[in-house]
Backbone as a chain_set.jsonl record, in Angstrom:
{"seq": "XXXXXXXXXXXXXXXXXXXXXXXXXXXXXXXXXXXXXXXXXXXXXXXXXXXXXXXXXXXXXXXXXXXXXXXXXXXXXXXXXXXXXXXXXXXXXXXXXXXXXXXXXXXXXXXXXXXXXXXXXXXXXXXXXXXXXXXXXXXXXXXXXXXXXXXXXXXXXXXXXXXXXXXXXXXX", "coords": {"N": [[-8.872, -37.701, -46.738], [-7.292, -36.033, -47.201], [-8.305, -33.687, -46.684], [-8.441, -34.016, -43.63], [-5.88, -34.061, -42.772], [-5.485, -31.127, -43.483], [-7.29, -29.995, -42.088], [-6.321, -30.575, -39.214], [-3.746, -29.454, -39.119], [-4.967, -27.0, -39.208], [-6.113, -26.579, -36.874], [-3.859, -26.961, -35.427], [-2.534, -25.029, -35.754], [-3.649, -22.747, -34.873], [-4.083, -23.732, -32.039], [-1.505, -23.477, -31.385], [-1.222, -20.284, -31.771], [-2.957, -19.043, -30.157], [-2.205, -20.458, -27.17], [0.565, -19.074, -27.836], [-0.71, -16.148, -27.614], [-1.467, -16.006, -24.951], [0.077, -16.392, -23.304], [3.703, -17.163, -21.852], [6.882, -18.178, -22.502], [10.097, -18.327, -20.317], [12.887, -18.331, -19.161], [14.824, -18.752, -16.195], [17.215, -16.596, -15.459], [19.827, -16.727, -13.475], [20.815, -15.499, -9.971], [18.636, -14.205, -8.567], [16.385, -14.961, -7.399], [16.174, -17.142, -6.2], [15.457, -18.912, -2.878], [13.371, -19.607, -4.656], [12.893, -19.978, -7.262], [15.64, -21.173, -9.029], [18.29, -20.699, -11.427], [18.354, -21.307, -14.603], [16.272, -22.544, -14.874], [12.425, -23.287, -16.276], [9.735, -21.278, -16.938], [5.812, -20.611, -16.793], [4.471, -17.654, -18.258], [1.303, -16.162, -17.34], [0.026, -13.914, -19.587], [-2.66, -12.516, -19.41], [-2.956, -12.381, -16.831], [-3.148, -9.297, -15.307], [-4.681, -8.344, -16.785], [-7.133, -8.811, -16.643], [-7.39, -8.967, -14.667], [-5.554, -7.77, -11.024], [-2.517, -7.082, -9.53], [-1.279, -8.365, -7.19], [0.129, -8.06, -3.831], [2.844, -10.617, -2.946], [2.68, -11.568, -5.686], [4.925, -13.8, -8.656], [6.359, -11.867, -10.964], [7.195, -11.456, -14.306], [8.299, -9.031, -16.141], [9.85, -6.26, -18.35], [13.09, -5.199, -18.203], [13.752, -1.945, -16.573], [16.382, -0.777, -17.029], [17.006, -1.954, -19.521], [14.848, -2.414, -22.264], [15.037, -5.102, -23.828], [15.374, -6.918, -21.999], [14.135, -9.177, -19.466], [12.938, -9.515, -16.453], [12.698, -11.155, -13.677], [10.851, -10.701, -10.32], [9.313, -10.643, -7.411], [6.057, -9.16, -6.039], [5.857, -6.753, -3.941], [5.292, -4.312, -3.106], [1.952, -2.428, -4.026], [0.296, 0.353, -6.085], [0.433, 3.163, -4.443], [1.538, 2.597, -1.975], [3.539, 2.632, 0.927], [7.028, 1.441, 1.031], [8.999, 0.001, 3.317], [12.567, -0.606, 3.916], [14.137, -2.011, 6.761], [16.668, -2.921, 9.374], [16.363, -5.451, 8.427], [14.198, -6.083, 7.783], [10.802, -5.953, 5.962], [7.986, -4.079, 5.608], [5.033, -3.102, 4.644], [3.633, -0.182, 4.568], [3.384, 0.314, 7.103], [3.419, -2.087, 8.055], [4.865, -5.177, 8.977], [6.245, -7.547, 6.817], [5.574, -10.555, 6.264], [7.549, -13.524, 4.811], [8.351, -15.96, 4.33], [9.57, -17.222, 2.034], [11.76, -15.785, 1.523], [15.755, -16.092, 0.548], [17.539, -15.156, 2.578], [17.561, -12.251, 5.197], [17.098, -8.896, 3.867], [20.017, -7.343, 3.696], [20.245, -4.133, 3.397], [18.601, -0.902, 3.556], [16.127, 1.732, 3.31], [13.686, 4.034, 2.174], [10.683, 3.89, 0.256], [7.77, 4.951, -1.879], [5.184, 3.978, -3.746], [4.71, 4.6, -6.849], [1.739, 5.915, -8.789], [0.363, 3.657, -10.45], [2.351, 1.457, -10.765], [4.925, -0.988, -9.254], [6.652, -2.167, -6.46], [8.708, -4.222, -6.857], [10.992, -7.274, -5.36], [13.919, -9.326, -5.415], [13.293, -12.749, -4.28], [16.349, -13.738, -3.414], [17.104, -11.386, -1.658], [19.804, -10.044, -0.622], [21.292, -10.418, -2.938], [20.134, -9.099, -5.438], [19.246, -7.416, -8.557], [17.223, -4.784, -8.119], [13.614, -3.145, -7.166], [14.501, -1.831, -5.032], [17.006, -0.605, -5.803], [16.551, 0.819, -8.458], [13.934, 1.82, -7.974], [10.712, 1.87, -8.738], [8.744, -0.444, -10.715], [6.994, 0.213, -13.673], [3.373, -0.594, -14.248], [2.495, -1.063, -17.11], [4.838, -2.66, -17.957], [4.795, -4.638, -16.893], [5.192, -8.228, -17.984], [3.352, -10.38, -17.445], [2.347, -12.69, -14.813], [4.267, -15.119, -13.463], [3.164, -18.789, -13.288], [4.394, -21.632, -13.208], [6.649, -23.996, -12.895], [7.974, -25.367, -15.2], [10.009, -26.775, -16.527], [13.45, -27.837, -14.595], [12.186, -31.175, -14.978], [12.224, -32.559, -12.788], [11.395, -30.356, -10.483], [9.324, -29.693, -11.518], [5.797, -28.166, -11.364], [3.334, -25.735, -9.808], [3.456, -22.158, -9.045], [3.752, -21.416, -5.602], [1.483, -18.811, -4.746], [0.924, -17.083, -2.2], [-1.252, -14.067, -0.709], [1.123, -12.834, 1.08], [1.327, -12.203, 4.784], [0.868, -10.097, 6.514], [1.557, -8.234, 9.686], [1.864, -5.778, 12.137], [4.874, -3.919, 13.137]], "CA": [[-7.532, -37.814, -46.186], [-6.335, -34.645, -47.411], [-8.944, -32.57, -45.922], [-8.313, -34.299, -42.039], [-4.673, -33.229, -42.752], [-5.295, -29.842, -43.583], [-7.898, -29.713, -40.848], [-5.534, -31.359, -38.083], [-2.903, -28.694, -39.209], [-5.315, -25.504, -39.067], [-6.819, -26.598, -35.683], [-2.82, -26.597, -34.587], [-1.868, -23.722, -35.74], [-4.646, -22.34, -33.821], [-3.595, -23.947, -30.928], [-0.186, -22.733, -30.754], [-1.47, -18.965, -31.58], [-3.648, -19.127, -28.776], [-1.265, -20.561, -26.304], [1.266, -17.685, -27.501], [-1.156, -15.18, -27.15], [-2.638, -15.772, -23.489], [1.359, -16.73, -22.35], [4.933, -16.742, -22.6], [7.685, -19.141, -21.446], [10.485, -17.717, -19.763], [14.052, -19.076, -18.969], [15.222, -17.8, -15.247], [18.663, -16.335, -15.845], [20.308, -15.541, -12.336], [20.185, -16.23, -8.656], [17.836, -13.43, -7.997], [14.923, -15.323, -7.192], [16.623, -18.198, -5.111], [15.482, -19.69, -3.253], [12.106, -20.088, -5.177], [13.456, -20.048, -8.402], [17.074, -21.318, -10.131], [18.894, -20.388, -12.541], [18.08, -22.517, -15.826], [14.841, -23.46, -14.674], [11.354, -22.629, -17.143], [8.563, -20.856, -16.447], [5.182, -20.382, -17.91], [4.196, -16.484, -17.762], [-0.126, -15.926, -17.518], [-0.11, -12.623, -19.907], [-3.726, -12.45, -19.337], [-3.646, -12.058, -15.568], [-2.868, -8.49, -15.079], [-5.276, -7.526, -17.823], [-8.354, -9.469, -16.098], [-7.621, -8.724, -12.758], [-4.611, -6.488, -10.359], [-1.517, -7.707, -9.229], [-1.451, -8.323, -5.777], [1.713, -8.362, -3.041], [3.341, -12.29, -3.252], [2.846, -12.376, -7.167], [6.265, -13.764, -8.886], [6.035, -11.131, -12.021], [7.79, -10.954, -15.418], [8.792, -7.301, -16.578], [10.996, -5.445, -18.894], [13.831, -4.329, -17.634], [13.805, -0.45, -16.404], [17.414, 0.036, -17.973], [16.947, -2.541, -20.934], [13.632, -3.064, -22.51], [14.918, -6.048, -24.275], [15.675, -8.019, -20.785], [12.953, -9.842, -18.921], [13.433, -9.802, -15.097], [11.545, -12.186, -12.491], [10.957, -10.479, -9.13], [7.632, -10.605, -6.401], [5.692, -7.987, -5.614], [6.313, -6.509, -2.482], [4.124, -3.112, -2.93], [1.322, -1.698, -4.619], [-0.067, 1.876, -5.829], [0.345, 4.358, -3.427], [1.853, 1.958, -0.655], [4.88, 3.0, 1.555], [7.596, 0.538, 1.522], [9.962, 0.49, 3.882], [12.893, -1.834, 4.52], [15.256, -1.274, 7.954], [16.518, -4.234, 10.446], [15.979, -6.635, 8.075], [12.177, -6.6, 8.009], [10.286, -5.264, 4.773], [7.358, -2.824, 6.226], [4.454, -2.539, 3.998], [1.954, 0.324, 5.484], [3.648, -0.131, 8.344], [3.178, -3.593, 8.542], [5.352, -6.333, 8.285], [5.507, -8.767, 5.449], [5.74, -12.358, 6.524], [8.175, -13.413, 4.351], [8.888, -17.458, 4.354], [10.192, -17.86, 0.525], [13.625, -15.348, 1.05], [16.905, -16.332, 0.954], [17.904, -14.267, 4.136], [17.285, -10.951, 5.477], [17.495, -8.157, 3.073], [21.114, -6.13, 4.372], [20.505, -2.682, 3.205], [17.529, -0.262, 4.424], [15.335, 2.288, 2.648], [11.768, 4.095, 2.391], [9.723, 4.21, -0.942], [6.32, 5.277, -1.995], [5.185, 3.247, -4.848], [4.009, 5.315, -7.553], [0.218, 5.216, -9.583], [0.424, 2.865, -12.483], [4.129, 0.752, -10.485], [4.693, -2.066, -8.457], [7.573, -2.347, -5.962], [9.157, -5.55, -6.863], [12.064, -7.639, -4.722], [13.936, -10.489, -5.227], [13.898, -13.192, -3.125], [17.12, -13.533, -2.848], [17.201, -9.807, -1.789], [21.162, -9.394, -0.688], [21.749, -10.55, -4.43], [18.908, -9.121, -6.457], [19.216, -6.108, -8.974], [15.68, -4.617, -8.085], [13.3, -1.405, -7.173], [15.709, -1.392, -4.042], [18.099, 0.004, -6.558], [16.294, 1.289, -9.305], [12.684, 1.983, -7.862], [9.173, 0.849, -8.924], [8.865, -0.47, -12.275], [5.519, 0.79, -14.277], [2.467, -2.017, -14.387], [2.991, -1.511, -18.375], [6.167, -2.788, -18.057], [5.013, -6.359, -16.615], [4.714, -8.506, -18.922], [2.643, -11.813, -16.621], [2.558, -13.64, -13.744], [4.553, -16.613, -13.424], [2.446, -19.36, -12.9], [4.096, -22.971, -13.575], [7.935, -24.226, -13.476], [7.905, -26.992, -16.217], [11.598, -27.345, -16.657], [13.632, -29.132, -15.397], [11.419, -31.926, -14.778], [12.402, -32.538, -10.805], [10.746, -28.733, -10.169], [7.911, -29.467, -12.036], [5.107, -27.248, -10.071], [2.802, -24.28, -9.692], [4.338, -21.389, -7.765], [2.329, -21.234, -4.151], [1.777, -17.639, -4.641], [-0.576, -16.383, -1.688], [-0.573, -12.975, -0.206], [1.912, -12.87, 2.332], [0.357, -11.897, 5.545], [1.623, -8.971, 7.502], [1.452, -7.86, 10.936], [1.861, -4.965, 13.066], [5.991, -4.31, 13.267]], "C": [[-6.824, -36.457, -46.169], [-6.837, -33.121, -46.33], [-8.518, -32.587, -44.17], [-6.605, -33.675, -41.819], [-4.866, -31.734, -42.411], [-6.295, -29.522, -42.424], [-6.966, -29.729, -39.461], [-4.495, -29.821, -38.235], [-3.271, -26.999, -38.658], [-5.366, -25.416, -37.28], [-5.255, -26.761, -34.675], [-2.144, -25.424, -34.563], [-2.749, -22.519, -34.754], [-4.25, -22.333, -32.469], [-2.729, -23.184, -30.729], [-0.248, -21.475, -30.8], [-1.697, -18.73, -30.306], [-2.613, -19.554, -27.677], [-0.353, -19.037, -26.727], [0.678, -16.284, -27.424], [-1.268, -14.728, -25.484], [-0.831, -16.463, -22.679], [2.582, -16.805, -23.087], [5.796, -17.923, -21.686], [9.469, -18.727, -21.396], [11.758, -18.471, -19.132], [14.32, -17.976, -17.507], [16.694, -17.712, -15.593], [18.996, -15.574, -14.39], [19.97, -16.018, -11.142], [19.116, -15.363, -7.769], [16.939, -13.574, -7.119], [15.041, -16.668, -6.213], [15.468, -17.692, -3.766], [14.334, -20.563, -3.862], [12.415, -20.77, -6.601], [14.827, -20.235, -8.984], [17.129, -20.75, -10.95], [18.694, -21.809, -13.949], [16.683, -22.983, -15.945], [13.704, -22.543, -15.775], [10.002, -22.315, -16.764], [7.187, -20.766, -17.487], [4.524, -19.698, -17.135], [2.36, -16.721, -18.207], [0.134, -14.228, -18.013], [-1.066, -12.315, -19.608], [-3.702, -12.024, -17.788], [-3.649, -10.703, -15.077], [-4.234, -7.691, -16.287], [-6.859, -7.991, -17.74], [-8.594, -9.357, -14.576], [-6.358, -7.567, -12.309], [-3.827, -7.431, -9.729], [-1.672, -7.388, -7.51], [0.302, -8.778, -4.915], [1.802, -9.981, -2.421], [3.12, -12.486, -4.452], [4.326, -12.48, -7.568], [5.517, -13.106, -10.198], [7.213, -11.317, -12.953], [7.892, -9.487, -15.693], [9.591, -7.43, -17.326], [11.754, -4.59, -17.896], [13.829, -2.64, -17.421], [15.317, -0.15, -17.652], [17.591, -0.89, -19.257], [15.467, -3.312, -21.519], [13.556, -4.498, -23.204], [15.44, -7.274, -23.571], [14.622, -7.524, -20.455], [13.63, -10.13, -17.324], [12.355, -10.812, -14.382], [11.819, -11.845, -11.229], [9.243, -10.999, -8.293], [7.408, -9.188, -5.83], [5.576, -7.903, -4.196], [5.209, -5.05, -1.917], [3.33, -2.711, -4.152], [1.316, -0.033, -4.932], [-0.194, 2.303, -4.823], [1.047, 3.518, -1.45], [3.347, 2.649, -0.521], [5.646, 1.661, 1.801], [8.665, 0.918, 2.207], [10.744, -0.841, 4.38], [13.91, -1.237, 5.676], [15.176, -2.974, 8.655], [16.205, -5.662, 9.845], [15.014, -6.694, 7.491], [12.006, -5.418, 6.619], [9.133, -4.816, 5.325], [6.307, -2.863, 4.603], [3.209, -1.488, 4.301], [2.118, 0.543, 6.629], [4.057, -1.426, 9.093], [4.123, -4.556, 8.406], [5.495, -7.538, 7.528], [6.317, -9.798, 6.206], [6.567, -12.687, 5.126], [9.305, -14.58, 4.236], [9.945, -17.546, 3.335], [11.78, -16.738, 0.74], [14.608, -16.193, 1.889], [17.191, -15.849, 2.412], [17.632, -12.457, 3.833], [18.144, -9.801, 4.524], [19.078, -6.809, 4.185], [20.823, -4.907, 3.889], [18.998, -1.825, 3.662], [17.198, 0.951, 2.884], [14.037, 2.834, 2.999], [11.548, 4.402, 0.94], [8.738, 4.48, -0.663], [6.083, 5.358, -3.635], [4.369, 4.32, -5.531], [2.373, 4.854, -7.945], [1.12, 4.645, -10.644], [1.866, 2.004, -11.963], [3.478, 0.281, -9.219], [6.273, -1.613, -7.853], [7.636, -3.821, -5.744], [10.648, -5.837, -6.418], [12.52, -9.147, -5.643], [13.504, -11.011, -4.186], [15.165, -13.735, -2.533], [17.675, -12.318, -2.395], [18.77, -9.29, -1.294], [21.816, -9.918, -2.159], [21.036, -10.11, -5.531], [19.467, -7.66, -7.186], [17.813, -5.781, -9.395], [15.259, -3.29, -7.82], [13.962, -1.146, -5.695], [16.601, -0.335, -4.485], [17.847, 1.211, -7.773], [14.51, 1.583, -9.57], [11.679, 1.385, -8.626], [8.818, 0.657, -10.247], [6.826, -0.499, -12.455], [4.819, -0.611, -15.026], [2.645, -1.918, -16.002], [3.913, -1.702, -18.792], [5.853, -4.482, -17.593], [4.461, -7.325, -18.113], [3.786, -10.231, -18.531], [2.728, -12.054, -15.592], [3.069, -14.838, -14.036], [3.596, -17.621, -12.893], [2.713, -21.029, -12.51], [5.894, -22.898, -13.296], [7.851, -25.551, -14.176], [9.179, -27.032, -16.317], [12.477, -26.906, -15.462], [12.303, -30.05, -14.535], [11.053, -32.359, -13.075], [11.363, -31.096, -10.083], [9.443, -28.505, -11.015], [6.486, -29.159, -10.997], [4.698, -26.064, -10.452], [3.303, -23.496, -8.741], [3.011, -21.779, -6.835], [2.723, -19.63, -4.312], [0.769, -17.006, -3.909], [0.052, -14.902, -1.431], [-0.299, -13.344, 1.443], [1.189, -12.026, 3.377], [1.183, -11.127, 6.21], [1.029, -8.355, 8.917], [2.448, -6.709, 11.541], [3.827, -4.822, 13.934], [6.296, -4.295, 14.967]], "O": [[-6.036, -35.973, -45.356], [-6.299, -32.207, -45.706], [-8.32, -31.565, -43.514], [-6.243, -32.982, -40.868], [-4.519, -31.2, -41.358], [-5.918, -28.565, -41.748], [-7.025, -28.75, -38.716], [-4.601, -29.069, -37.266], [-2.572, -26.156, -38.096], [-4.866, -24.541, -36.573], [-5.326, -26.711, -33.447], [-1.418, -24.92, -33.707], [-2.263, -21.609, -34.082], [-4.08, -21.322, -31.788], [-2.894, -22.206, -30.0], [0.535, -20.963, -29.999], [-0.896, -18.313, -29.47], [-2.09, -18.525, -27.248], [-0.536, -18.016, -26.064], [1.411, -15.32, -27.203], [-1.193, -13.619, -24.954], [-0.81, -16.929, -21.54], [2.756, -16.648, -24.295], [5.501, -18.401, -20.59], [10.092, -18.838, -22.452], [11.392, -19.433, -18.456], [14.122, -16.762, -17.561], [17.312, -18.703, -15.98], [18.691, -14.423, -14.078], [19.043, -16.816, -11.011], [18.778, -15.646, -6.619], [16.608, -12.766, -6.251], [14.084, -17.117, -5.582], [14.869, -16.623, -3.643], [14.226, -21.782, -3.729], [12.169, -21.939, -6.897], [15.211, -19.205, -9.539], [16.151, -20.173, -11.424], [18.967, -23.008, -13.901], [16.126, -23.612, -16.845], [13.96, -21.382, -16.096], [9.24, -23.158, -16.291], [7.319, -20.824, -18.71], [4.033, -20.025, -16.055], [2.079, -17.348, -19.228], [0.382, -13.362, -17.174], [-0.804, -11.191, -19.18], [-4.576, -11.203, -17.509], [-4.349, -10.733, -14.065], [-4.447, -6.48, -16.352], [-7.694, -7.638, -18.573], [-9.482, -9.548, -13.745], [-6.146, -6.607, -13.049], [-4.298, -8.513, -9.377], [-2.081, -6.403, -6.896], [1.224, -9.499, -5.297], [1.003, -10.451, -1.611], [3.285, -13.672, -4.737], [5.104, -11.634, -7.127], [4.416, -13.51, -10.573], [8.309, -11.343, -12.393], [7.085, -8.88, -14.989], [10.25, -8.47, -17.342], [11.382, -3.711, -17.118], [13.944, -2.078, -18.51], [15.29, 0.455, -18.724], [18.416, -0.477, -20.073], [15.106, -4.462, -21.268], [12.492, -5.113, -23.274], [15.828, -8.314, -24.103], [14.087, -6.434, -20.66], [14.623, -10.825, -17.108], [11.223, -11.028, -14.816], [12.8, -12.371, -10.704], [8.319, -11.631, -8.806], [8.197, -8.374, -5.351], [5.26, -8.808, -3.424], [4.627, -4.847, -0.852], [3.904, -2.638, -5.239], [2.028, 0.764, -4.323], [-1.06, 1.807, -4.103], [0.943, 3.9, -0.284], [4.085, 3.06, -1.417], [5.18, 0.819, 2.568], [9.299, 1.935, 1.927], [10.231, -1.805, 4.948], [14.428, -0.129, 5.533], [14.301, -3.838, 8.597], [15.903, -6.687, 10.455], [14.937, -7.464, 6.534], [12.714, -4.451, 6.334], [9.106, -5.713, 6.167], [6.878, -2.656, 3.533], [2.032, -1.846, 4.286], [1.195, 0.952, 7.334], [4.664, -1.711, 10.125], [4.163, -4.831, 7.206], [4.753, -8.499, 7.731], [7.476, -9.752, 6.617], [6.164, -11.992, 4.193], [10.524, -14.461, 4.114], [11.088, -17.889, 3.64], [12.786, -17.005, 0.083], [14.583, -16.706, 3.008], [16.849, -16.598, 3.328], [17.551, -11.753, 2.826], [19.368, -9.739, 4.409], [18.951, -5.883, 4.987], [21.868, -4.352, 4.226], [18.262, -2.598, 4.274], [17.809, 0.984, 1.816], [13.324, 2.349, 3.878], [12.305, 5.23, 0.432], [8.374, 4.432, 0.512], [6.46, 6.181, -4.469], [3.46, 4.898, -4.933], [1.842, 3.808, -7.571], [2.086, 4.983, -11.328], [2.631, 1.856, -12.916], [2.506, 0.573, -8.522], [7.019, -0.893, -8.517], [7.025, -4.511, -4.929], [11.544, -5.083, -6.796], [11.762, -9.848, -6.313], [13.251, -10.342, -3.184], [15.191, -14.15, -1.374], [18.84, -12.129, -2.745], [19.018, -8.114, -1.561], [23.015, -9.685, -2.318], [21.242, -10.665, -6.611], [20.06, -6.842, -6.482], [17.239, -6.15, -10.419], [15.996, -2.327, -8.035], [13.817, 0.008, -5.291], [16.933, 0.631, -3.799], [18.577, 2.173, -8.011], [13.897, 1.601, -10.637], [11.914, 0.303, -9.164], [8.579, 1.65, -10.934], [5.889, -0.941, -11.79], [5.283, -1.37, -15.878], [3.071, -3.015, -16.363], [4.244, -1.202, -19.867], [6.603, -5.399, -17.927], [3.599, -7.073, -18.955], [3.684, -11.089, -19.407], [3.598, -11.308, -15.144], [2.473, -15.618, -14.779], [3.111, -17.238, -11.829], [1.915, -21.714, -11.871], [6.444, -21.812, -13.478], [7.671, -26.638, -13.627], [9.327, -28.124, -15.768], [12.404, -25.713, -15.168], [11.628, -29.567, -13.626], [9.997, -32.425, -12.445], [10.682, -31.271, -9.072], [8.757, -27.491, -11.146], [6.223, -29.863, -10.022], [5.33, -25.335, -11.217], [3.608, -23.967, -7.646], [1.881, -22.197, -7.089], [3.851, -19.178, -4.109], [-0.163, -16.436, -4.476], [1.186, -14.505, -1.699], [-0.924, -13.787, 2.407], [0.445, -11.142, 2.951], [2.301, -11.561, 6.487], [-0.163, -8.048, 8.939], [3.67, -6.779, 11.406], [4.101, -5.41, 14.98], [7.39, -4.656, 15.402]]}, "num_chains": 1, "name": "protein.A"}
């Protein structure tokens, strides 16, 4: 009896290591991410995916904040290493190309050109005329993400895996 206890107990504590190792769960704070993501709603971050594979443009990402390492932002990647982003007219430009671009709120109002550093991602909201992002404060450094979002478990109505493909771009 005593032993199935103390067994039952190890083999949870286990568990829950493991789960907080390989992920993280993540409160959205903000309308940044509208209209994919609310405010209040819970996420569950894959720490592991960035460290088994490469982030690709349409992931929703976790990060540390550029100006506060102890805030957690939630944007989508929009550019890779060494890509030119460019936004004008609305339209986001990756390469040249235009990103297809179903999940935003509405057309980003302000314009720009970047050129994503090595080792940084150029991440947007999607609500991009409300977002504080690398619009503003350029390309935050891949050891700065801290997952991929993968899941919204709370609240219960929004229960769901993001659809996170890569957005398909064409020729502006």
């Amino acid at each position: 009896m005593v032993f199935d206890i103390l067994e039952t107990l190890f083999l949870s504590l286990i568990l829950f290591v493991g789960i907080n190792l390989l992920s993280a769960r993540i409160r959205v704070d903000g309308s940044s991410m509208e209209p994919t993501l609310h405010h209040g709603e819970f996420l569950i971050v894959n720490k592991l995916a960035y460290k088994l594979g490469s982030p690709r443009v349409g992931d929703v990402v976790v990060f540390y904040s550029p100006g506060n390492p102890a805030e957690e932002f939630i944007k989508r990647v929009v550019g890779l290493p060494g890509d030119q982003v460019e936004i004008s007219s609305g339209e986001v430009l990756v390469n040249g190309q235009v990103l297809d671009e179903p999940y935003i709120a509405a057309p980003p109002l302000y314009h720009g050109t970047w050129t994503v550093p090595d080792s940084s991602l150029f991440v947007l909201g999607d609500n991009r005329n409300n977002s504080d992002d690398s619009h503003r404060w350029g390309a935050v450094a891949i050891d700065q993400v801290v997952g991929k979002a993968i899941f919204v478990y709370w609240p219960p109505e929004e229960w769901g895996s993001l659809n996170q493909g890569n957005p398909a771009m064409s020729p502006p």
